[in-house]
C-alpha positions as CSV (number, residue, x, y, z in Angstrom):
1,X,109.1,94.8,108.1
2,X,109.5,98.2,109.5
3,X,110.7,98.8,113.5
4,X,109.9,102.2,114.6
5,X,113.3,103.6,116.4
6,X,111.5,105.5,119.5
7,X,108.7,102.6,121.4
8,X,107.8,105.7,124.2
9,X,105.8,108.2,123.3
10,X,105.3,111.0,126.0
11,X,101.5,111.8,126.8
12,X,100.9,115.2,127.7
13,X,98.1,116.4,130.0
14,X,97.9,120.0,130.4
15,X,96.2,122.3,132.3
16,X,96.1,126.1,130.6
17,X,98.4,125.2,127.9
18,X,97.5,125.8,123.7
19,X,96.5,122.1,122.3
20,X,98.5,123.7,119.7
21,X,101.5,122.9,121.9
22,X,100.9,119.6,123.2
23,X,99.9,118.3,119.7
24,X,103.8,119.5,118.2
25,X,105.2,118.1,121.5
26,X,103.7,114.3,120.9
27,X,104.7,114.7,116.8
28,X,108.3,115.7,118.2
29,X,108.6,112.8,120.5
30,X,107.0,110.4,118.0
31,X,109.6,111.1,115.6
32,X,112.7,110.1,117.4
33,X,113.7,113.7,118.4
34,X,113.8,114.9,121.8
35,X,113.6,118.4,122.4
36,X,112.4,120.3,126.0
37,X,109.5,121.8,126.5
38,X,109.1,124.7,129.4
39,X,105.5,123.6,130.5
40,X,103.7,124.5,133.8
41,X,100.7,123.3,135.4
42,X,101.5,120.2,134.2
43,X,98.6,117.6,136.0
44,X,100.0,114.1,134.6
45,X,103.1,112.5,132.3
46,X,102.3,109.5,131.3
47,X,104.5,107.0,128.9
48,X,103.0,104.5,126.8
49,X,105.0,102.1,125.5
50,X,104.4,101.5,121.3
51,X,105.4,98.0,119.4
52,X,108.4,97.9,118.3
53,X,108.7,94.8,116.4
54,X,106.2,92.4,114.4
55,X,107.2,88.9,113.9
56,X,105.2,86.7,111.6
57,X,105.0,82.9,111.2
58,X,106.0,83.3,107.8
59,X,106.7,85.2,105.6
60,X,106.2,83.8,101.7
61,X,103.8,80.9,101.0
62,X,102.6,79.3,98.2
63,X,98.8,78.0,98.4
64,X,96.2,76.7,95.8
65,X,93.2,78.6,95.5
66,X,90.0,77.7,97.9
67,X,93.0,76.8,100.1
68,X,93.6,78.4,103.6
69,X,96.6,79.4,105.2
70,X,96.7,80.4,109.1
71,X,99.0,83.0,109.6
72,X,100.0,84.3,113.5
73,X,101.8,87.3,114.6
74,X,104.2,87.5,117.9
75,X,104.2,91.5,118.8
76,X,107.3,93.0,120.4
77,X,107.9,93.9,123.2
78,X,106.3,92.0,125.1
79,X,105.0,94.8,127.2
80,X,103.9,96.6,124.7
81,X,101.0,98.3,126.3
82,X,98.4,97.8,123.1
83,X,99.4,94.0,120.7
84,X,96.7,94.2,118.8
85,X,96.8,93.9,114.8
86,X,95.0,94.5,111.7
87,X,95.6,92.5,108.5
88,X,95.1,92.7,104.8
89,X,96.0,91.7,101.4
90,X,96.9,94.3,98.6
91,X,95.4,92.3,96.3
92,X,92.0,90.6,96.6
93,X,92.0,88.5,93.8
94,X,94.6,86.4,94.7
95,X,94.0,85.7,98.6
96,X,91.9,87.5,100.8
97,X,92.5,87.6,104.8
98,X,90.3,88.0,107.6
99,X,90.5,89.9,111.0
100,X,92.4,86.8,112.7
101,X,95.1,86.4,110.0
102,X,93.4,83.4,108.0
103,X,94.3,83.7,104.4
104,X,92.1,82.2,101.8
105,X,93.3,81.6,98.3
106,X,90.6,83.0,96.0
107,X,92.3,82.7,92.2
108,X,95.7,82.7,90.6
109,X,98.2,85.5,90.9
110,X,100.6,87.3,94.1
111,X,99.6,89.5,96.6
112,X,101.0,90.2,100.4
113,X,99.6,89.8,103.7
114,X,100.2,92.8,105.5
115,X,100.2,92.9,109.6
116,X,100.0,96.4,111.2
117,X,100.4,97.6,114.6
118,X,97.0,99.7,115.6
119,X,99.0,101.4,118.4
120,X,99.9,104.0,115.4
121,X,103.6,103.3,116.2
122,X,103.2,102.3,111.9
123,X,105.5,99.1,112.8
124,X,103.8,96.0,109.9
125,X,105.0,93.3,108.6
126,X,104.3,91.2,105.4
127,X,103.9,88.3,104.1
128,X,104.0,87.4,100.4
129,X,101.7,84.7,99.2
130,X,101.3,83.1,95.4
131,X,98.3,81.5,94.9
132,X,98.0,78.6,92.2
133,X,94.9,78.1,90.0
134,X,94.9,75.1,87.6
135,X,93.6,76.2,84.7
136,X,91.4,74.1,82.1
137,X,92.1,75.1,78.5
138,X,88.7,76.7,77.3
139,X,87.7,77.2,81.1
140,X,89.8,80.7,81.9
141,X,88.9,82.0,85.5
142,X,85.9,84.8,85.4
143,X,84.3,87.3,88.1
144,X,81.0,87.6,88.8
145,X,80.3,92.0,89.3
146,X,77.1,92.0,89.9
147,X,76.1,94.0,86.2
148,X,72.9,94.3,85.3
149,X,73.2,92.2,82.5
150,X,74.9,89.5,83.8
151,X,78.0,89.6,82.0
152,X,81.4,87.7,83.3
153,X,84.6,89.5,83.4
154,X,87.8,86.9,82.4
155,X,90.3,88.0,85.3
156,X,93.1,87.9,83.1
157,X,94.0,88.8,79.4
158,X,94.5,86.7,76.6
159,X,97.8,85.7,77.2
160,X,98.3,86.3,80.7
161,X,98.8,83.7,83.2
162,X,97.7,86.8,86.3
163,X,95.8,89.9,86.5
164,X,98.6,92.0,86.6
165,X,100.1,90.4,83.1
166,X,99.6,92.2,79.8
167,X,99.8,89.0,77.5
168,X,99.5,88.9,74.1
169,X,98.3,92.5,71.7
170,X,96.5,91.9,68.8
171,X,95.2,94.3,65.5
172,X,91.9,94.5,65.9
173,X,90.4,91.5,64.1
174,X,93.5,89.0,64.4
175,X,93.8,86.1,65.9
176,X,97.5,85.7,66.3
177,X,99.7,88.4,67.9
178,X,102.9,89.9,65.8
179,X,105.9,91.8,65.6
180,X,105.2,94.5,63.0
181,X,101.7,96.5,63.4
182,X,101.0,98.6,60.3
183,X,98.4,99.0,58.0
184,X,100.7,97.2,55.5
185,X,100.7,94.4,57.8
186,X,97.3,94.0,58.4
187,X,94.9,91.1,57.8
188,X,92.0,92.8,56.4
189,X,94.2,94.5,53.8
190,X,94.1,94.7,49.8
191,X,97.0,94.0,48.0
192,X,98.6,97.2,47.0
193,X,97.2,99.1,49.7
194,X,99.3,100.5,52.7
195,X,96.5,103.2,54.5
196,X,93.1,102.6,55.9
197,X,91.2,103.0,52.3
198,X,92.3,99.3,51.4
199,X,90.4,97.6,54.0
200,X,88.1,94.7,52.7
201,X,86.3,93.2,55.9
202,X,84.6,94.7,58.2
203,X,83.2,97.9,56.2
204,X,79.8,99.4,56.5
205,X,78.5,102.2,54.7
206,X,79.7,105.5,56.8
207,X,80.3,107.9,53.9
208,X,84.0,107.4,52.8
209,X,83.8,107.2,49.2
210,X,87.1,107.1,48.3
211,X,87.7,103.6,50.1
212,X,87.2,100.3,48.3
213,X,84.0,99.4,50.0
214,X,82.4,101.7,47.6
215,X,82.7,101.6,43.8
216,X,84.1,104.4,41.6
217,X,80.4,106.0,41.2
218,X,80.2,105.8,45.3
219,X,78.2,103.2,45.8
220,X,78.5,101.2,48.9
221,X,79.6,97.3,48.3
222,X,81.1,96.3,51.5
223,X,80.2,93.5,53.5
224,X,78.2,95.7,56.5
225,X,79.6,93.7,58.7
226,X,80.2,95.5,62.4
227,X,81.0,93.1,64.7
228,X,83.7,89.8,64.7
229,X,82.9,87.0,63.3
230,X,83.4,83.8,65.9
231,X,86.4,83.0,63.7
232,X,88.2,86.8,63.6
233,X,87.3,87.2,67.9
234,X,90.8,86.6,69.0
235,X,89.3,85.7,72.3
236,X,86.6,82.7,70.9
237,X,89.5,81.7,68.8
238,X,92.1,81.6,71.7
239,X,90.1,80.6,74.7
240,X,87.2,78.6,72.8
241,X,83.1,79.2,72.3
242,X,82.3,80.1,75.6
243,X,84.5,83.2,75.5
244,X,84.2,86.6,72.8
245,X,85.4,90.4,73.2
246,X,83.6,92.6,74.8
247,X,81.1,94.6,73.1
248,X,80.9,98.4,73.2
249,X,77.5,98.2,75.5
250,X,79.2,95.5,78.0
251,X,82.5,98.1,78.3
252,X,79.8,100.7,79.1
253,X,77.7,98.9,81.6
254,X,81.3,98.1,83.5
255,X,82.3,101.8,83.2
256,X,78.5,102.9,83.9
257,X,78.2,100.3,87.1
258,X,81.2,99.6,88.7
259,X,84.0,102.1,90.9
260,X,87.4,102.7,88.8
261,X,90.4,104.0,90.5
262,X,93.9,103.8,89.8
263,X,95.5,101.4,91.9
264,X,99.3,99.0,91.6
265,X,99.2,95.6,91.7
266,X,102.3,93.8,92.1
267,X,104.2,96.8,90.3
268,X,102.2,96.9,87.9
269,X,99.6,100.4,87.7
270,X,96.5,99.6,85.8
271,X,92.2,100.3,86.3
272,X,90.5,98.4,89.0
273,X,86.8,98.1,88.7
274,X,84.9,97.0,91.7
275,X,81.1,96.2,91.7
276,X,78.3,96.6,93.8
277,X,78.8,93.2,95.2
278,X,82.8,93.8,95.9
279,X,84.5,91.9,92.9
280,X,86.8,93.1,91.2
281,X,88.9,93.0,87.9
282,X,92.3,94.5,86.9
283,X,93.0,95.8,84.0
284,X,96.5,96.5,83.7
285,X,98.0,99.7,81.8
286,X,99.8,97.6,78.7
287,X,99.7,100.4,76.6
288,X,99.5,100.1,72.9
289,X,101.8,98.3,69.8
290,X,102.6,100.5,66.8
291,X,105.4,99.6,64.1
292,X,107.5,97.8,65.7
293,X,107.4,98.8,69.2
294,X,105.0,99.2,72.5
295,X,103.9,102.7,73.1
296,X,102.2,104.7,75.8
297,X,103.0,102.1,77.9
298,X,101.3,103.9,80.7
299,X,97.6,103.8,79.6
300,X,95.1,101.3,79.7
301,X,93.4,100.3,76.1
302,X,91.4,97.2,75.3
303,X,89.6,96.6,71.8
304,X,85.7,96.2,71.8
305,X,84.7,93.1,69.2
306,X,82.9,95.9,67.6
307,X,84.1,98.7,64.8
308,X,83.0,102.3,65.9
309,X,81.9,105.5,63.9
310,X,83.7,104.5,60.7
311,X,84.6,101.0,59.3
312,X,88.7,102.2,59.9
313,X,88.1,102.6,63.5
314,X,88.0,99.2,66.1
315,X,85.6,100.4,69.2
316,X,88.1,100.1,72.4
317,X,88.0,101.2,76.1
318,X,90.5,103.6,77.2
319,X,91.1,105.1,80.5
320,X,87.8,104.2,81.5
321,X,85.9,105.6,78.6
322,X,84.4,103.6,75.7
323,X,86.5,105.2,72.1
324,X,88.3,104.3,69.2
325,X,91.0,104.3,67.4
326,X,92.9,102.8,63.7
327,X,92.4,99.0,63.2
328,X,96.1,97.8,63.0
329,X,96.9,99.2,66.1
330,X,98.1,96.4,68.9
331,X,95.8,96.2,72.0
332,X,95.7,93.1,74.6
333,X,92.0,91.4,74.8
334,X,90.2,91.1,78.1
335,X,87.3,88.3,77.5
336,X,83.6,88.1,78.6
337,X,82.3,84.8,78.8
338,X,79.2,84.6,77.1
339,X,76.0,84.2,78.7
């Protein structure tokens, strides 16, 4: 909660004097210092009294989602010559709140409840609310954004038990996360290999010769295979048939069709995509796993179920651009649900 130190602000009315001059008298007053002004042809003075204090019937909750929570706000002093509020909630997913205060729990994860002052005396108060979802095993909460194809958007990661969460990173084509991400260590690896030339899955003809899916006169003897497999999706093997990776077009159409900005979410920075219709889904920055360690923990990356451009390279969004980058890498998954 935040009490402003000064609740009278001195309204100026002046006849012949620079607005310049009354506007730095009001942002003097409004800050707590008082300084004096020689002013003539002054017509009217006039105090206001600003809100000093905001007191809220609570002030942490804990609801399910779909359930609603009345929240009230006693506005101090009592004299204050304008009491009215606004409220919101800095984060959507989890509650929403109308105009009167009513919070309604809308999927699993934190958020507060903020109450402000509209006197612009900047006095709030908050109230931090967790909302619980029961989740199903193989029925993962989605969002509906409106796309053009239809496509459901999981509102958390693989992993994750809130939007905010980075869960589990996996090499592109595994199904279980580790703690060493190489190309030793890889899945799709053949023995004896330690670099990108060994891989045996997931190889289409793109040119390089000197890798084993082609033979020692160059010709191509990979499997052509550019997307998972049901049984290499880590999200279809974690959260069940109804769920895959995204493709490479469905990362598009949410880039292509949906607002991105930067926003926090519980402490946590990461991508927000809204839609056309007003959902939303977080995509938290959780970086990258190399060796042995998480790197560039500030960006956002997510694999496609896709390869891209050669068979070495996993498709993957990043900063909200569809690219790519080497298999064995460790990225979280954010599911679609298929249609």
């Amino acid at each position: 909660m935040k009490v402003k130190g000064i609740i009278c602000a001195l309204l100026l009315m002046v006849a012949g004097l620079q607005s310049a001059s009354a506007q730095e008298a009001m942002k003097v007053y409004s800050g707590g210092i008082v300084t004096v002004y020689r002013i003539e042809n002054v017509e009217q003075v006039a105090f206001v009294k600003l809100v000093g204090e905001i007191q809220l019937s609570q002030t942490s909750a804990e609801i399910e989602k779909g359930e609603t929570l009345q929240l009230t706000a006693t506005v101090l002093p009592e004299d204050a010559d304008d009491k009215s509020v606004t409220w919101e909630s800095t984060n959507s997913m989890a509650a929403k709140v109308d105009a009167n205060g009513l919070v309604t729990g809308t999927g699993k994860g934190r958020t507060n409840i903020i109450c402000r002052a509209a006197d612009g005396s900047e006095v709030w108060a908050e109230c931090q609310v967790k909302v619980n979802a029961e989740i199903v095993p193989g029925n993962h909460e989605y969002v509906d954004l409106g796309l053009p194809t239809g496509t459901l958007w999981a509102t958390t990661n693989v992993g994750a038990d809130a939007p905010e969460e980075y869960g589990f990173y996996y090499a592109w084509g595994e199904t279980e996360p580790k703690d060493d991400y190489t190309w030793v260590t890889y899945k799709w690896m053949t023995e004896g290999y330690s670099d990108w030339t060994g891989i045996n899955k997931y190889t289409f003809d793109d040119g390089q010769a000197n890798a084993v899916w082609y033979d020692v006169s160059g010709n191509f003897i990979g499997d052509g295979l550019t997307e998972l497999l049901p049984e290499d999706d880590a999200a279809t093997v974690n959260w069940g048939s109804q769920w895959q990776m995204p493709s490479i077009a469905q990362f598009q159409e949410l880039i292509d069709n949906t607002t991105a900005e930067y926003k926090e979410l519980n402490g946590v920075r990461g991508r927000l995509h809204t839609g056309t219709n007003g959902n939303s889904i977080f995509l938290p920055n959780a970086g990258v796993y190399y060796t042995t360690g998480r790197q560039s923990e500030g960006s956002s990356n997510y694999w496609t179920r896709e390869t891209k451009d050669c068979s070495d390279y996993g498709g993957c969004y990043y900063e909200s651009s569809v690219t790519y980058n080497s298999r064995f890498y460790g990225y979280p998954i954010r599911p679609v649900r298929k249609p």
